[in-house]
C-alpha positions in Angstrom: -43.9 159.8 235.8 -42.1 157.5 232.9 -44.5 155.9 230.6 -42.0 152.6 230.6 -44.4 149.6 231.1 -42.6 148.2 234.5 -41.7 144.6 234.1 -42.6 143.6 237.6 -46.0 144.6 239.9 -46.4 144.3 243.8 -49.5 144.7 245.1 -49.1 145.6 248.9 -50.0 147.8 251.8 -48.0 149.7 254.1 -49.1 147.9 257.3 -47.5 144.7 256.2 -44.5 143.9 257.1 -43.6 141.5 254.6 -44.1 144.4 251.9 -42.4 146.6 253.4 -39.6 144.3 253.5 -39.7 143.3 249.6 -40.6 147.0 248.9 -37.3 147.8 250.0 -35.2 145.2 248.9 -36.9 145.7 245.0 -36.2 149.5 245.8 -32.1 148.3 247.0 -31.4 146.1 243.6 -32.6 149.3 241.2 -35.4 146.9 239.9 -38.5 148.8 238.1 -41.7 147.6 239.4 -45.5 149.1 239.2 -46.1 149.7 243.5 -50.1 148.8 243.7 -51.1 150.1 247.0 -54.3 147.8 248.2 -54.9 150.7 250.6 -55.4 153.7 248.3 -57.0 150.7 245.4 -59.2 148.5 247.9 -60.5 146.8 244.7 -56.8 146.3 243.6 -56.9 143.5 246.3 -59.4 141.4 243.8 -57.0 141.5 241.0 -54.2 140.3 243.7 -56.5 137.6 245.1 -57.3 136.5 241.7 -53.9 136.3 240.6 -52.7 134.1 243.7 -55.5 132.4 244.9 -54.7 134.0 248.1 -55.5 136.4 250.1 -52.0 136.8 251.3 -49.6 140.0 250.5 -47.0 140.9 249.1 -48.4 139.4 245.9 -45.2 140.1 243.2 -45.7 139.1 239.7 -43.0 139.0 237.2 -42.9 139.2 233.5 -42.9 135.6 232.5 -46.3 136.1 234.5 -45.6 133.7 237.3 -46.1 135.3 240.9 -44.9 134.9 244.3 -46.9 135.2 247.1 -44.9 136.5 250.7 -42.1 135.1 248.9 -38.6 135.3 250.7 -35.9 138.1 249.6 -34.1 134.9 248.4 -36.9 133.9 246.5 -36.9 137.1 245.1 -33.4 137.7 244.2 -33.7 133.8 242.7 -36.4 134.8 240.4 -35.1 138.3 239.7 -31.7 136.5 238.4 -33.7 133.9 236.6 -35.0 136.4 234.7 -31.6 138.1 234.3 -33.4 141.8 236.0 -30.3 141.7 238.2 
């Protein structure tokens, strides 16, 4: 375990498609991310509500602290490139 503060979170479960999905393309395009499983941290799924609104997952927040909620892998890649982390 690195002690490298990871410049992106998703908080997701593996039931969900949609996290699965984003899981996997975050794990394709080498990005670092903190993995926050709402299954193994129940409360973790407050601090994703609270940070979208939502209850809604994938919740993926970036460094410039804006989130996506079940974003798209384009909006992914978009932000991920705006951010120049690919």
């Amino acid at each position: 375990m690195t002690t490298e503060i990871s410049p992106l979170t998703m908080f997701g479960a593996e039931w969900c498609r949609d996290c699965r999905r984003t899981k996997a393309q975050l794990d394709s395009l080498g990005v670092a991310y903190e993995y926050v499983d709402l299954e193994a941290d129940p409360a973790a799924a407050d601090v994703a509500k609270e940070i979208s609104g939502r209850t809604n997952i994938p919740v993926v927040v970036y460094p410039d602290a804006t989130h996506h909620v079940e974003p798209s892998n384009a909006d992914v890649e978009a932000k991920l490139r705006e951010l120049s982390l690919i």
